[in-house]
PyMOL commands that place a pseudoatom at each C-alpha (Angstrom):
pseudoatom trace, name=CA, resn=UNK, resi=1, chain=A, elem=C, hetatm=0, pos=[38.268, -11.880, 44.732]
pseudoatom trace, name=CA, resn=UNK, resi=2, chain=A, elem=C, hetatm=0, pos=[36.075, -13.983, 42.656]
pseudoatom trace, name=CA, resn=UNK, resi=3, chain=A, elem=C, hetatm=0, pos=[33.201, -13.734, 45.317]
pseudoatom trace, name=CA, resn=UNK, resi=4, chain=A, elem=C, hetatm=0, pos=[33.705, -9.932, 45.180]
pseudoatom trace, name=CA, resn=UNK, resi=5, chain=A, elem=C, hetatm=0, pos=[32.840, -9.881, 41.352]
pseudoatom trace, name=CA, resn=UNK, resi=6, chain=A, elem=C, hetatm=0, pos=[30.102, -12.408, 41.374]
pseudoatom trace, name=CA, resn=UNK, resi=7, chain=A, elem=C, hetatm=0, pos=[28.468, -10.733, 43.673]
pseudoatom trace, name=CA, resn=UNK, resi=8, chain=A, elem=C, hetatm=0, pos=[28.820, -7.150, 42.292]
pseudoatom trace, name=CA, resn=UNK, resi=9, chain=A, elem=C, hetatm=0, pos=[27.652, -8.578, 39.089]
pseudoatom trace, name=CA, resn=UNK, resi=10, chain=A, elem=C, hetatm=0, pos=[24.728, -9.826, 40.809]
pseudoatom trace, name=CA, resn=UNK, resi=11, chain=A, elem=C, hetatm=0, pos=[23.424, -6.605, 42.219]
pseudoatom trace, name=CA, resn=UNK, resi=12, chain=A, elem=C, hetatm=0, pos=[24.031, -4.986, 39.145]
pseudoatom trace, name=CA, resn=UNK, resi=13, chain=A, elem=C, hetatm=0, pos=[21.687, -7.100, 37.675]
pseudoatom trace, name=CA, resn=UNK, resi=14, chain=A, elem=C, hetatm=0, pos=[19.289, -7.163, 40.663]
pseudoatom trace, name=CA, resn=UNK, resi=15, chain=A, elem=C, hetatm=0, pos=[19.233, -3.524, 40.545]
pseudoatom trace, name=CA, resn=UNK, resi=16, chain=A, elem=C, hetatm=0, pos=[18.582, -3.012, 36.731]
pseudoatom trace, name=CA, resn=UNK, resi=17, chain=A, elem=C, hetatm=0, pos=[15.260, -5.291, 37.111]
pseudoatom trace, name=CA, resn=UNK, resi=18, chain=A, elem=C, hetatm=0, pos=[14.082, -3.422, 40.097]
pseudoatom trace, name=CA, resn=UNK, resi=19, chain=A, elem=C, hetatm=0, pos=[14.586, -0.272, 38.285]
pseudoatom trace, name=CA, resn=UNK, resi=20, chain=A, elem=C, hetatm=0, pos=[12.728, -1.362, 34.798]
pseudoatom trace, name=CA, resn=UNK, resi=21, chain=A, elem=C, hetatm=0, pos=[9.770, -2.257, 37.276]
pseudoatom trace, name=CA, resn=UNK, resi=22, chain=A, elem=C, hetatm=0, pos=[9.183, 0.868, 38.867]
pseudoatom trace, name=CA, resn=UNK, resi=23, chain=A, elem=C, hetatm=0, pos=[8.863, 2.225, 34.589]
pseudoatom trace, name=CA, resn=UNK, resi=24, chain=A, elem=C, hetatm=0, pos=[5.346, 3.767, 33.717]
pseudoatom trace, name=CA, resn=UNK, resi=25, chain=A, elem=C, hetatm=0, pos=[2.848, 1.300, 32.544]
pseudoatom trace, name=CA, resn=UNK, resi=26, chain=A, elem=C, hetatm=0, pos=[2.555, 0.610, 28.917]
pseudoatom trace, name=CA, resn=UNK, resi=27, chain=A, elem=C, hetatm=0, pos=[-1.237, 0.559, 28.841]
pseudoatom trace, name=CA, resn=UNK, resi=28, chain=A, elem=C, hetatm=0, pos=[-2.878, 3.792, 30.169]
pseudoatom trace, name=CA, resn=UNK, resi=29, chain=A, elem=C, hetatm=0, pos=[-6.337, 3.972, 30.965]
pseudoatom trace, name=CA, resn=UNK, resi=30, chain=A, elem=C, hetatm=0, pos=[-8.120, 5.853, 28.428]
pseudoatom trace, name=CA, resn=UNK, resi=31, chain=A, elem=C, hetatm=0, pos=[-10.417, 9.247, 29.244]
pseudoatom trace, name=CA, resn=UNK, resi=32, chain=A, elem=C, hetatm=0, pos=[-14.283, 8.540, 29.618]
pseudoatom trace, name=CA, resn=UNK, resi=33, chain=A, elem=C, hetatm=0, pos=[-15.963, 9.298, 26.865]
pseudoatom trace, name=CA, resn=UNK, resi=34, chain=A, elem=C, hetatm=0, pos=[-18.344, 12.338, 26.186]
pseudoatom trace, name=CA, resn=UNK, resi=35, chain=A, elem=C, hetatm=0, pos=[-21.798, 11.114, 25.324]
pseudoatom trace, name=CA, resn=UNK, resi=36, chain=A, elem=C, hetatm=0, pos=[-22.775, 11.560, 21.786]
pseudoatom trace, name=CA, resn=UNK, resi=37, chain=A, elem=C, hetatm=0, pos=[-25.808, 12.302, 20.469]
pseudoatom trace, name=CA, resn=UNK, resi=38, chain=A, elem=C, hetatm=0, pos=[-27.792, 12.318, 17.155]
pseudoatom trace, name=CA, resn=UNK, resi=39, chain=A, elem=C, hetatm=0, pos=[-29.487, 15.035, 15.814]
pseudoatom trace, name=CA, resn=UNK, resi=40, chain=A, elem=C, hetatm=0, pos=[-32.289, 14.377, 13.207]
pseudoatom trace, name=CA, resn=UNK, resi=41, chain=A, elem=C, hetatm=0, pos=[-31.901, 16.768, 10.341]
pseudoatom trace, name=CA, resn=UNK, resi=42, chain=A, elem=C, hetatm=0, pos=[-34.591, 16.009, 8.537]
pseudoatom trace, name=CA, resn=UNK, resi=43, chain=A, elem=C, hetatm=0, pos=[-37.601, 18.425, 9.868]
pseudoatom trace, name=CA, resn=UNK, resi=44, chain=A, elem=C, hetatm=0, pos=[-40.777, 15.570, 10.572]
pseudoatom trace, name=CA, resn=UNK, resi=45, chain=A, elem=C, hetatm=0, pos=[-43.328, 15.782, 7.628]
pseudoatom trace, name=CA, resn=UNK, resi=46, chain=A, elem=C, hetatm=0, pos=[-40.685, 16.787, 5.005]
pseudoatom trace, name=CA, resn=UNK, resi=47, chain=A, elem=C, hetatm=0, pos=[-39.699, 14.044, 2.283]
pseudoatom trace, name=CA, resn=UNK, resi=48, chain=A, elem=C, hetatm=0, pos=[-37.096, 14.271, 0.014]
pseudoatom trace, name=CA, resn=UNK, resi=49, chain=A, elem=C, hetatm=0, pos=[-37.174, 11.947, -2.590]
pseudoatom trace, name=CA, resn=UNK, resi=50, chain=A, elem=C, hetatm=0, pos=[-34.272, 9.743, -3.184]
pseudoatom trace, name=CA, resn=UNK, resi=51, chain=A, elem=C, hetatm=0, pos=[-33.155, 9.487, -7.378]
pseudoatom trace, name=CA, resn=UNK, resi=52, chain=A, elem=C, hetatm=0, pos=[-30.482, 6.570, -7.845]
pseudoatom trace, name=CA, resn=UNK, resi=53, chain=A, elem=C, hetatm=0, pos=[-28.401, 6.986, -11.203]
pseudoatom trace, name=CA, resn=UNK, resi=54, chain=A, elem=C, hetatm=0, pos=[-26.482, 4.519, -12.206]
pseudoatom trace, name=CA, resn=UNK, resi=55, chain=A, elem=C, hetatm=0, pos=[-23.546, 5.851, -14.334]
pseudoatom trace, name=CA, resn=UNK, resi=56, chain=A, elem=C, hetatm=0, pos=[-22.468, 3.313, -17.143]
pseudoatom trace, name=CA, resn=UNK, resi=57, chain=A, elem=C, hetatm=0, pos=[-18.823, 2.620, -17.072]
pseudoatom trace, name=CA, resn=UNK, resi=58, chain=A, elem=C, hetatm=0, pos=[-17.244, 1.521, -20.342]
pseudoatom trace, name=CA, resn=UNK, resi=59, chain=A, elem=C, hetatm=0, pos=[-13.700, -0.107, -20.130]
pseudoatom trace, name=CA, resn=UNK, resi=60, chain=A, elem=C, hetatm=0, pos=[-11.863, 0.298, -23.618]
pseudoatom trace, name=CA, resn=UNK, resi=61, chain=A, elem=C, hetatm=0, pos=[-10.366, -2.827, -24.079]
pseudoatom trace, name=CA, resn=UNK, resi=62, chain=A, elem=C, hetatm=0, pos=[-7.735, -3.136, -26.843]
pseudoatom trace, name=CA, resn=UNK, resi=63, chain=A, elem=C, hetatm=0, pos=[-6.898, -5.734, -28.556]
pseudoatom trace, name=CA, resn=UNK, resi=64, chain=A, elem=C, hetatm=0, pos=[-3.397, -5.822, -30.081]
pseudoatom trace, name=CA, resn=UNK, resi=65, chain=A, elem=C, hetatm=0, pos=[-1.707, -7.652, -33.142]
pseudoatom trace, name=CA, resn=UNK, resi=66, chain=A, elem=C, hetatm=0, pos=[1.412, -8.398, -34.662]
pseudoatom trace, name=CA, resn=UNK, resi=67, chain=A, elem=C, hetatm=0, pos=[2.482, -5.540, -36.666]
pseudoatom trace, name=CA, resn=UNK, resi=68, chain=A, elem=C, hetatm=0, pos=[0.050, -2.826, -35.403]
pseudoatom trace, name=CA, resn=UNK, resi=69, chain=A, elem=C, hetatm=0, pos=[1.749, 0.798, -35.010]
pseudoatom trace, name=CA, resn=UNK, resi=70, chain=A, elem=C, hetatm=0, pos=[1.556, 2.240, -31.914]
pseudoatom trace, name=CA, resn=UNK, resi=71, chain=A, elem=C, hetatm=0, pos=[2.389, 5.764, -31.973]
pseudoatom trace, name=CA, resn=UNK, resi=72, chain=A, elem=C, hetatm=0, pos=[2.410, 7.221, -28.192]
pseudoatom trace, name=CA, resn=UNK, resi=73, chain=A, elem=C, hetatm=0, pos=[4.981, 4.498, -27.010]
pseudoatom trace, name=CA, resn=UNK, resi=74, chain=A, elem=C, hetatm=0, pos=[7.516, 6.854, -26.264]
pseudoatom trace, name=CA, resn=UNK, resi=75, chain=A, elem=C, hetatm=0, pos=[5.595, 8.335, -22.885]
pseudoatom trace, name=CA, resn=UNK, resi=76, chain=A, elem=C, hetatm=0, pos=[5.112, 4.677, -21.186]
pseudoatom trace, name=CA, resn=UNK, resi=77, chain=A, elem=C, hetatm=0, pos=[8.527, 3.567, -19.145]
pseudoatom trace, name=CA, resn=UNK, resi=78, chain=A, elem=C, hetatm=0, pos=[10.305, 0.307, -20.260]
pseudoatom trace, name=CA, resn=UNK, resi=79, chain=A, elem=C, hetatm=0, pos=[9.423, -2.773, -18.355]
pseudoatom trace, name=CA, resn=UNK, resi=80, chain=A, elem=C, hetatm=0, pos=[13.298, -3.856, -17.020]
pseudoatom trace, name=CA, resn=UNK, resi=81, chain=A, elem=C, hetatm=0, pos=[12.715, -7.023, -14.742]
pseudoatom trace, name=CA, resn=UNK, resi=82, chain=A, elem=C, hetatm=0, pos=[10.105, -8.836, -17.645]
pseudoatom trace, name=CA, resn=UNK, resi=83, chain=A, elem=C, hetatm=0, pos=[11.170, -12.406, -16.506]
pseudoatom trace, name=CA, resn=UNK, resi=84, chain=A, elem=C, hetatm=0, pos=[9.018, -11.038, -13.112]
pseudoatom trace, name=CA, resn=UNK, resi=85, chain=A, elem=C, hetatm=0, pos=[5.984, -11.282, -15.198]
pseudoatom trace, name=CA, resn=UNK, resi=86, chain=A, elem=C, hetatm=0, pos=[6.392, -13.911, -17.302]
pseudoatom trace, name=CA, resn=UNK, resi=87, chain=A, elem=C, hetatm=0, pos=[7.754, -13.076, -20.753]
pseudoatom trace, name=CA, resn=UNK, resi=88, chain=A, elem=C, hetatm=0, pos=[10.569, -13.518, -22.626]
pseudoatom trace, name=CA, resn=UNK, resi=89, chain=A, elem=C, hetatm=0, pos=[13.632, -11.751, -23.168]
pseudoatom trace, name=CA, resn=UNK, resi=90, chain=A, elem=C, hetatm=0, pos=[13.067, -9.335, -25.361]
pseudoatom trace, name=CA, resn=UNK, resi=91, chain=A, elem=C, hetatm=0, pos=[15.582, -9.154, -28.258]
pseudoatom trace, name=CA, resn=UNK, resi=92, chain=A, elem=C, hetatm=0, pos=[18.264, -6.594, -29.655]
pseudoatom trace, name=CA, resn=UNK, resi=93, chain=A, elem=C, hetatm=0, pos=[16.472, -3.267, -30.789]
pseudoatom trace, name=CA, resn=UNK, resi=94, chain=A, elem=C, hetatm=0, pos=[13.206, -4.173, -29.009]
pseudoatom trace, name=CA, resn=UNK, resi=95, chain=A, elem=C, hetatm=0, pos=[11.326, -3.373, -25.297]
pseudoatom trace, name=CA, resn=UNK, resi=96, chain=A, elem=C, hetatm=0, pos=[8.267, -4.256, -23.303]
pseudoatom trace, name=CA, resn=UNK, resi=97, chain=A, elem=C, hetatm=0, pos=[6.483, -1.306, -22.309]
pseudoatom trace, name=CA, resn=UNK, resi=98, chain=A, elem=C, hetatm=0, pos=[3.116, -1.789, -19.937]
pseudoatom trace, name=CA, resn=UNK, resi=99, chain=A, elem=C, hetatm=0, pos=[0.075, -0.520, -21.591]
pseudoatom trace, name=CA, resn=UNK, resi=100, chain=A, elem=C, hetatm=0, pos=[-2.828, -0.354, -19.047]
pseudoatom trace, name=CA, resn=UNK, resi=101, chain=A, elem=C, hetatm=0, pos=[-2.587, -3.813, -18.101]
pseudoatom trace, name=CA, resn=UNK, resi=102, chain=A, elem=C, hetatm=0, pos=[-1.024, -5.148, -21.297]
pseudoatom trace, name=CA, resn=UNK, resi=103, chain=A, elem=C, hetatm=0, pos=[2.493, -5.396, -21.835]
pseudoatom trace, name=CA, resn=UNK, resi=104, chain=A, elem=C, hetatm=0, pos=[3.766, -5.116, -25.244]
pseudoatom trace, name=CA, resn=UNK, resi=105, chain=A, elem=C, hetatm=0, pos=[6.779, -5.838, -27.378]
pseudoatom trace, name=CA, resn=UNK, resi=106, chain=A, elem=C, hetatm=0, pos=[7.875, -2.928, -29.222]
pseudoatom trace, name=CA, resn=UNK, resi=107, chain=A, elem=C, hetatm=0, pos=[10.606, -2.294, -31.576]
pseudoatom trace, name=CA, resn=UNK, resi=108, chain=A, elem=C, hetatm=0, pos=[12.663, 0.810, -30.808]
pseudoatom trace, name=CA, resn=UNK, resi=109, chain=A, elem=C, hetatm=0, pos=[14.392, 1.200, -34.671]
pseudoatom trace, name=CA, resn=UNK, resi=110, chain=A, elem=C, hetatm=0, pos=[13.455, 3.411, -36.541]
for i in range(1, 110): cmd.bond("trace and resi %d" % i, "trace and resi %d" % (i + 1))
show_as sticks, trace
zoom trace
């Protein structure tokens, strides 16, 4: 009886591999490719001259101090996890709030 179930077992298993062999093969050929070619748009003896401007970027930077009022607080969302970056726990009646990149300690009492 034993010999009966080995051996069923045994070309059950035989017959699974045989069958995941005969499976399509992962990595298909790909199609040839059409040839490309490069069409010059530019008719010969025209020039177009080439202007460069360079656009000045200003970054406002603020700088903030104890004390300064900061009026549009309300529409930035309250920074919940600050011990992630690094600052303290704020205390009772005050927030963080993320300002650009500037995080600042604000005091929701009126």
């Amino acid at each position: 009886m034993k010999r009966l179930i080995l051996s069923t077992v045994t070309a059950a298993m035989l017959a699974a591999s045989a069958f995941s062999g005969q499976a399509a093969p992962l990595v298909q050929p790909s199609p040839p490719q059409s040839t490309y070619t490069q069409v010059d748009w530019q008719k010969p003896g025209r020039h177009v001259e080439k202007r460069v401007v360079k656009k000045k970027v200003v970054v406002k930077r603020s700088h903030w101090r104890n004390g300064q009022k900061y009026s549009s607080w309300k529409r930035h969302q309250a920074v919940r996890d600050w011990h992630r970056y690094g600052l303290r726990r704020p205390g009772p009646g005050q927030e963080w709030i993320r300002v650009g990149n500037d995080y600042l300690l604000v005091s929701i009492v009126s």
